[in-house]
Residue, then its C-alpha position, 0 to 999 in steps of 0.5 A: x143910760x145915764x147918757x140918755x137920762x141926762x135930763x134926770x140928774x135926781x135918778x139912782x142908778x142900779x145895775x142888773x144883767x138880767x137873761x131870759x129864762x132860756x139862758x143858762x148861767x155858769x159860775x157868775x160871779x159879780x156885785x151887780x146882780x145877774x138874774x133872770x128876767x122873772x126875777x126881775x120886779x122882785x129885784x128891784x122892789x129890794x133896791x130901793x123901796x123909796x119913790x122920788x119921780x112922778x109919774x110923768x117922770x117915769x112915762x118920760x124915761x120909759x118912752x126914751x128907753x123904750x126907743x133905745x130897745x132892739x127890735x125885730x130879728x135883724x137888730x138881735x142878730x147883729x147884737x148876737x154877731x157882736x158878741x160872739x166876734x168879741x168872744x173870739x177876739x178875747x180867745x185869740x188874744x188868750x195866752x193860756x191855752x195849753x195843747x191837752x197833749x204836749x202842755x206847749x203854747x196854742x198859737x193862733x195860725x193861718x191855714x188854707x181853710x182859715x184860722x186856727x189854734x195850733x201847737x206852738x211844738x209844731x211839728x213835734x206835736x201836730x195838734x190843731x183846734x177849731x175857733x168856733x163861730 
């Protein structure tokens, strides 16, 4: 943001994530706040009380941002795609699955119908997990 704001060097930035009402938080924890999308205007009145841009400055940086924003199902579905495959990639590079039967290693394998956690104990223990898409 401050990448496309760069004209509007006297700007305060403040993170939030913020989810729509949809959405179902677990065990967040961070310094940026993660709230949900009705408690956004609340957020940032506690931020910073102080207004240091005109008018004209904010319609500027709202008409900029606003053409930054994802429109239409398609930009939202590919958003989404990106985020599950990096989740996926995060989990296949996780060492920390455990097998719940032997305690062994989960290893990511290739099978005939694609890719999958197994055993590292195979074939001691045959137990497989599913990647979920």
């Amino acid at each position: 943001m401050k990448q496309v704001l760069r004209d509007f060097p006297q700007i305060d930035y403040f993170p939030i994530v913020v989810f729509s009402e949809r959405a179902v938080l677990k065990n967040v924890t961070t310094w940026t706040p993660v709230i949900y999308s009705r408690e956004l205007i609340q957020t940032i009145k506690n931020l910073n009380s102080e207004h240091n841009l005109t008018y004209e400055q904010m319609s500027k940086i709202s008409v900029r941002l606003n053409g930054l924003r994802m429109h239409g199902g398609r930009d939202r579905k590919e958003h989404i795609r990106t985020i599950r495959n990096k989740n996926i990639i995060e989990t296949k590079s996780s060492d920390s699955r455990i097998c719940p039967r032997c305690g062994s290693q989960l290893r990511l394998r290739k099978g005939r119908l694609g890719e999958f956690f197994g055993c590292a104990s195979y074939p001691a223990c045959t137990y497989t997990e599913n990647i979920r898409f």
